[in-house]
VOTORTOR-686630 format. One record per residue (C-alpha): residue in one letter; y, z, x. Coordinates in steps of 0.5 Angstrom, whole numbers. Layout:
% residues N
+----+-------+-------+-------+
: aa : north :    up :  east :
+----+-------+-------+-------+
:  a :     Y :     Z :     X :
...
+----+-------+-------+-------+
% end
This chain:
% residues 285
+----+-------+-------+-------+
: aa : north :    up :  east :
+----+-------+-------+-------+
:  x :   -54 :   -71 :   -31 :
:  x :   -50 :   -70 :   -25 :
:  x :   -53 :   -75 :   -19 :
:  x :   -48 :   -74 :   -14 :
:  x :   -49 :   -70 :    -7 :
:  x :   -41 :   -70 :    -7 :
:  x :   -39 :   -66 :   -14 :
:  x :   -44 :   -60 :   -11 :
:  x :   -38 :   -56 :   -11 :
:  x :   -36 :   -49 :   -16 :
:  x :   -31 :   -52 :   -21 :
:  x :   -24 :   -48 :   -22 :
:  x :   -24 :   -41 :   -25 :
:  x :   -19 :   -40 :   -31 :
:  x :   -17 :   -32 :   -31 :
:  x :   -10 :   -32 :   -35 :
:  x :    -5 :   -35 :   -31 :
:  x :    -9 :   -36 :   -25 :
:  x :   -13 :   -42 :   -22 :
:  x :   -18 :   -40 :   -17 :
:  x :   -21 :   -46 :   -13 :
:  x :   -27 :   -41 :   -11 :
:  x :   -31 :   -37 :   -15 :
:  x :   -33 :   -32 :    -9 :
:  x :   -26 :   -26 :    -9 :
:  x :   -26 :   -22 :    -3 :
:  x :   -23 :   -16 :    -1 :
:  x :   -19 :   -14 :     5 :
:  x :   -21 :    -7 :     6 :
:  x :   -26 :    -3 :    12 :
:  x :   -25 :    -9 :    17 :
:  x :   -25 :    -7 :    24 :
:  x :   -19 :   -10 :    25 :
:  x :   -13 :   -16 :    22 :
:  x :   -16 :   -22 :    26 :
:  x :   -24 :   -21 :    24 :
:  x :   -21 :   -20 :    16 :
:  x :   -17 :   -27 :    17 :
:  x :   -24 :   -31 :    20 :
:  x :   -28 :   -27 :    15 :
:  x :   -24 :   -29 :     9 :
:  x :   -23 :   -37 :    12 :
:  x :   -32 :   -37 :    13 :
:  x :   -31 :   -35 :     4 :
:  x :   -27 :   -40 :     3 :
:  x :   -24 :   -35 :    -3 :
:  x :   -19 :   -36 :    -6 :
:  x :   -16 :   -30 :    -8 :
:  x :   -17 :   -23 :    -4 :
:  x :   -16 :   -15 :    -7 :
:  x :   -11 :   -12 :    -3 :
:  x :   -11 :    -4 :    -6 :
:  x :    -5 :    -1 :    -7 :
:  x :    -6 :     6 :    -6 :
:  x :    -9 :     8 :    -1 :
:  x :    -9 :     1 :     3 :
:  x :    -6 :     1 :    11 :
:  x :    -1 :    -6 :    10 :
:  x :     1 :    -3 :    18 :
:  x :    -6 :    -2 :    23 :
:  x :    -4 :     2 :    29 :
:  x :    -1 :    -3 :    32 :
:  x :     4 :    -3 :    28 :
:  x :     2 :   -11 :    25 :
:  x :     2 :   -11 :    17 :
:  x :    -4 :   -14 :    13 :
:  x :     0 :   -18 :    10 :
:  x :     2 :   -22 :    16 :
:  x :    -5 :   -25 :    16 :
:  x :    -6 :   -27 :    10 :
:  x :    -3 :   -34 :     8 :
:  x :     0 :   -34 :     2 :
:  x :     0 :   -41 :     1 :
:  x :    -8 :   -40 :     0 :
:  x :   -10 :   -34 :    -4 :
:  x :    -8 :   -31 :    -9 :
:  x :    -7 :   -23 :    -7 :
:  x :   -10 :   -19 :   -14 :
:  x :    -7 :   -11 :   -14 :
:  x :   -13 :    -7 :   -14 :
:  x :   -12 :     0 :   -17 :
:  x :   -17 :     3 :   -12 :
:  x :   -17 :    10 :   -10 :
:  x :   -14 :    12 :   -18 :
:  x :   -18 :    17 :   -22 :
:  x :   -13 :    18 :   -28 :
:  x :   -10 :    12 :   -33 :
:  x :    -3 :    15 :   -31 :
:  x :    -4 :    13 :   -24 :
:  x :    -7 :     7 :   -25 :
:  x :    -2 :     4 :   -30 :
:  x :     3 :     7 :   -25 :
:  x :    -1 :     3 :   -18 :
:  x :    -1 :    -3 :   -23 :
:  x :     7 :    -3 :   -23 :
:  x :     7 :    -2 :   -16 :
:  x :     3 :    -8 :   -14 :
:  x :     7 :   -12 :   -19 :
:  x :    14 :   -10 :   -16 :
:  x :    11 :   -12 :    -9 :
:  x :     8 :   -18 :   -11 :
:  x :    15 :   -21 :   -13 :
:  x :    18 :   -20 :    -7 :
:  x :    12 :   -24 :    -4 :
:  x :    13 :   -29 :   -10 :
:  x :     6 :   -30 :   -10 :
:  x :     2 :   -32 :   -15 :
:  x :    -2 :   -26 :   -16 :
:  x :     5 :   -22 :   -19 :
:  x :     3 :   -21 :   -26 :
:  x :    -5 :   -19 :   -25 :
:  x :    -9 :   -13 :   -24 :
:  x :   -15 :   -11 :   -22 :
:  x :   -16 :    -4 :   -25 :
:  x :   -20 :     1 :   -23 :
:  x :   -20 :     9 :   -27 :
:  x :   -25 :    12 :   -22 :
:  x :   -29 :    18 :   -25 :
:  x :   -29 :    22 :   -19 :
:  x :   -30 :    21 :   -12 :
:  x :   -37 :    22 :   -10 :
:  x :   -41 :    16 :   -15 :
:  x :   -34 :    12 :   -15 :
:  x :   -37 :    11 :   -23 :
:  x :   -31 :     8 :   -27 :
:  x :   -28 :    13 :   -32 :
:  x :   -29 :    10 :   -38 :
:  x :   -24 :    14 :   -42 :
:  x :   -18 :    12 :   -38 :
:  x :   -21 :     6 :   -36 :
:  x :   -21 :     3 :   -44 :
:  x :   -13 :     8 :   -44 :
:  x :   -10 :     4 :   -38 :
:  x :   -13 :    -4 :   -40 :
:  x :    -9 :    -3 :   -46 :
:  x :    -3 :     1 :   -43 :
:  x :    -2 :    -5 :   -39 :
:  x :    -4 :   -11 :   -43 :
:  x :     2 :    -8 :   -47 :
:  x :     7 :    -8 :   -41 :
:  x :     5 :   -16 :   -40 :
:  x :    -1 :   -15 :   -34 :
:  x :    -7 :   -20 :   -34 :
:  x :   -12 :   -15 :   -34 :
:  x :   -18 :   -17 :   -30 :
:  x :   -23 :    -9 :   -32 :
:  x :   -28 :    -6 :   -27 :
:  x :   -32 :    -2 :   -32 :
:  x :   -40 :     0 :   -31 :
:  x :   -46 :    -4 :   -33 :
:  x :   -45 :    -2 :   -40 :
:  x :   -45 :    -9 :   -45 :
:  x :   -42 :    -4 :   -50 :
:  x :   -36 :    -2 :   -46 :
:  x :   -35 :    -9 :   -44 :
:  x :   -34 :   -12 :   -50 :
:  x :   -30 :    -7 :   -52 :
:  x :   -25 :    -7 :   -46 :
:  x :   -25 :   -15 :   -49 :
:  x :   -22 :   -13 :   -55 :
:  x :   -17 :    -9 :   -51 :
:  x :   -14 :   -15 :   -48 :
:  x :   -18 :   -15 :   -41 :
:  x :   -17 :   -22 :   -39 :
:  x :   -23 :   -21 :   -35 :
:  x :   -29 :   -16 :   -35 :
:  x :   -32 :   -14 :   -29 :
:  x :   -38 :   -10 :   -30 :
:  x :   -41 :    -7 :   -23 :
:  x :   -48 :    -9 :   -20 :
:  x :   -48 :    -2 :   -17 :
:  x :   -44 :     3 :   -14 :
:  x :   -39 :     2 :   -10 :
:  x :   -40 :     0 :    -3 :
:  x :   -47 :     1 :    -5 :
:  x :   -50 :    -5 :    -2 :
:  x :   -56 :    -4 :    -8 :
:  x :   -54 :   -11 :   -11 :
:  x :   -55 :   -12 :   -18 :
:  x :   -59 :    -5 :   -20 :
:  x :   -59 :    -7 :   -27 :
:  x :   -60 :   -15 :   -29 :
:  x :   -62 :   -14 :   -36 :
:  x :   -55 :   -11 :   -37 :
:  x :   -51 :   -16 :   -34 :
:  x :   -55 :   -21 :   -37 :
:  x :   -53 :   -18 :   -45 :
:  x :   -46 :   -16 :   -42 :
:  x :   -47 :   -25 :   -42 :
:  x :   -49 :   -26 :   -48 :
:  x :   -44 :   -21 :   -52 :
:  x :   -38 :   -23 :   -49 :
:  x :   -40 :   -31 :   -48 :
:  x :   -45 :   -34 :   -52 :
:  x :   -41 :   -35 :   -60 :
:  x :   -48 :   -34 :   -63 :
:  x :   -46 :   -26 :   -61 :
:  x :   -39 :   -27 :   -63 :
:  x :   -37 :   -29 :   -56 :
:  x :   -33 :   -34 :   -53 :
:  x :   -36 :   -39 :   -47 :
:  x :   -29 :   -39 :   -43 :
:  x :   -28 :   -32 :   -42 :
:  x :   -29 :   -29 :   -35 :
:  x :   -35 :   -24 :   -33 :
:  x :   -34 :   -23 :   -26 :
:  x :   -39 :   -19 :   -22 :
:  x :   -37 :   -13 :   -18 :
:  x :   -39 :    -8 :   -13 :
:  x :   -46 :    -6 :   -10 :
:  x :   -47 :   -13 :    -7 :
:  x :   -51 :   -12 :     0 :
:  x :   -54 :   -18 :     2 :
:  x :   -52 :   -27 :    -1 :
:  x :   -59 :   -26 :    -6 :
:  x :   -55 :   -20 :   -10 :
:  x :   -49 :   -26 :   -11 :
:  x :   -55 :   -31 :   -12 :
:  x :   -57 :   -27 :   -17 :
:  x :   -51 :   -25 :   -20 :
:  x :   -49 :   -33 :   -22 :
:  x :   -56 :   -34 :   -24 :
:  x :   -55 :   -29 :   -29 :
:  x :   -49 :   -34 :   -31 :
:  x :   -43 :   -29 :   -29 :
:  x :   -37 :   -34 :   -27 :
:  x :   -36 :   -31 :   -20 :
:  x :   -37 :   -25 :   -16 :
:  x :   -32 :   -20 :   -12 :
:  x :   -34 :   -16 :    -6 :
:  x :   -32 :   -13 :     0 :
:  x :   -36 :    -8 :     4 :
:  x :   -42 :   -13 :     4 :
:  x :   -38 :   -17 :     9 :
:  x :   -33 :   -12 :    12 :
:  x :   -39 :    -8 :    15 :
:  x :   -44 :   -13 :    17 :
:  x :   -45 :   -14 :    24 :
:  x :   -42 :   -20 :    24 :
:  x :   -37 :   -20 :    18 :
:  x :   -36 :   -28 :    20 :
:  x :   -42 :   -31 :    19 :
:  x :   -45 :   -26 :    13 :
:  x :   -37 :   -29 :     9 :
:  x :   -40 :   -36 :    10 :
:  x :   -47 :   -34 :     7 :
:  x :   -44 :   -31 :     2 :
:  x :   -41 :   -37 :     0 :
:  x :   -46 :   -41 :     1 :
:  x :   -50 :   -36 :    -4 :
:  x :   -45 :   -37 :    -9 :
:  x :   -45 :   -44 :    -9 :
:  x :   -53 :   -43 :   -10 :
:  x :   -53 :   -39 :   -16 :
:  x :   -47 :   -42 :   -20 :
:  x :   -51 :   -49 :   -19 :
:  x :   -58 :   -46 :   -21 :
:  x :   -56 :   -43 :   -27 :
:  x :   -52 :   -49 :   -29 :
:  x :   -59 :   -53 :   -27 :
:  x :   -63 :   -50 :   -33 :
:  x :   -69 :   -47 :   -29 :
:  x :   -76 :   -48 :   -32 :
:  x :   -80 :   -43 :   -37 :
:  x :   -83 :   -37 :   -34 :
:  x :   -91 :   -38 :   -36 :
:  x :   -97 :   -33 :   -36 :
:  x :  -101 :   -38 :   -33 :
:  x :  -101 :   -44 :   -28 :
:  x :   -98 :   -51 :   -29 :
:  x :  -101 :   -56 :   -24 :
:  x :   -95 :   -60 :   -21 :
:  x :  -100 :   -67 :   -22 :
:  x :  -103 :   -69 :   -28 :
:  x :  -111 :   -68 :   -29 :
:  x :  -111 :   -74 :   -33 :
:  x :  -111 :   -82 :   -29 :
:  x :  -116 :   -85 :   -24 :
:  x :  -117 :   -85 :   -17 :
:  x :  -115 :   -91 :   -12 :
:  x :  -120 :   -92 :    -6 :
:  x :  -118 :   -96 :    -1 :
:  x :  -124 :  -101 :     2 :
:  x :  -127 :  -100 :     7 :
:  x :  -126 :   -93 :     8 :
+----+-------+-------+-------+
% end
């Protein structure tokens, strides 16, 4: 049982060969500009941010690269496949941001977040190329961390294909509609962690997608996923900043709740004092 007010911080999460000292990942996209990311990823306090190959500007309009603002000694930059729709594309992008990440010698070089988009008005993943590329690139050596629908059945069977993380989406993409479909995350939890269903208690479930607001991230952990990726949640609030450090601290509140046990839901009350005892009266009074 844990006492200490001091240890009340997220333990390291294991995904391949990368230790993340959060459990919050953000991106870096939709910012008004490059200062506003830098604080907003500082107040996170996340440890690894995703950077979209493809259809990320690294120069803004002044000519500064995104890259110039992100310490490299802090995060550990992820590829996103973001803006690809087939699993050719995909697996192409994915070796694109290897070959930038090992110029950069960042620790990030052989992992991938893949994304195989269905088609540009839902965001929805395809789940045909998504299953198509995970296995072309664990097969070309890459730490596969797999967006993919709340679909528990596809989940576990990007799993089987070598995905080293699956990321099922809380809802549609820059949505803001938080975790649509709770049940399905908690099942996606069982089939892939629980042994009793043929998963294993260390493999990696991140949230991703859809999160709005810190109570979305709070719930995500309190449904026992291992950490939560975002973006719009915080690029696009009225104050990136300060919505960063909220969802830090929401973060923070759902992985310690859910690891807490919570108390049984009962039909009827329960009455925090018991019935039983006497009553002391003060003389006099």
């Amino acid at each position: 049982m844990t006492t200490a007010v001091e240890t009340f911080e997220a333990d390291t999460l294991q995904i391949g060969p990368c230790t993340l000292t959060s459990r919050l990942i953000a991106g870096t996209g939709k910012y008004p500009d490059h200062e506003t990311m830098q604080a907003a990823l500082a107040a996170s306090n996340c440890s690894a941010v995703t950077v979209a190959v493809r259809r990320e500007r690294l120069l803004d309009d002044q000519g500064r690269s995104l890259l110039d603002f992100l310490d490299l000694d802090r995060y550990t930059i992820l590829p996103n496949t973001a803006g690809c729709f087939s699993a050719e594309d995909a697996i192409r992008v994915s070796r694109l941001g290897r070959d930038l990440l090992e110029q950069l010698d960042n620790p990030g070089q052989h992992w991938v977040k893949l994304e195989v988009l269905g088609d540009k008005t839902t965001l929805l993943p395809d789940p045909v190329g998504t299953l198509e590329a995970c296995r072309e690139l664990v097969a070309d050596g890459f730490c596969v961390l797999c967006y993919t629908s709340d679909d528990p059945i596809m989940a576990t069977r990007l799993r089987d294909a070598g995905a080293a993380c699956v990321m099922p989406a809380g809802s549609p993409i820059g949505s803001g509609r938080g975790i649509a479909n709770p049940s399905a995350i908690h099942i996606i939890r069982q089939l892939l962690k629980d042994p009793e269903h043929g998963g294993d208690p260390d493999y990696p479930l991140i949230v991703d997608a859809g999160v709005g607001t810190p109570s979305d991230i709070t719930l995500a952990m309190e449904l026992g996923a291992d950490g939560v990726l975002l973006n719009t949640g915080i690029a696009h609030a009225q104050d990136p900043v300060r919505m960063a450090h909220a969802m830090r601290m929401a973060c923070l509140s759902g992985y310690h709740g859910y690891r807490s046990g919570r108390i049984p839901r009962r039909l009827y009350a329960s009455a925090s004092s018991p019935w039983e005892g006497t009553i002391s009266v003060i003389p006099g009074e």
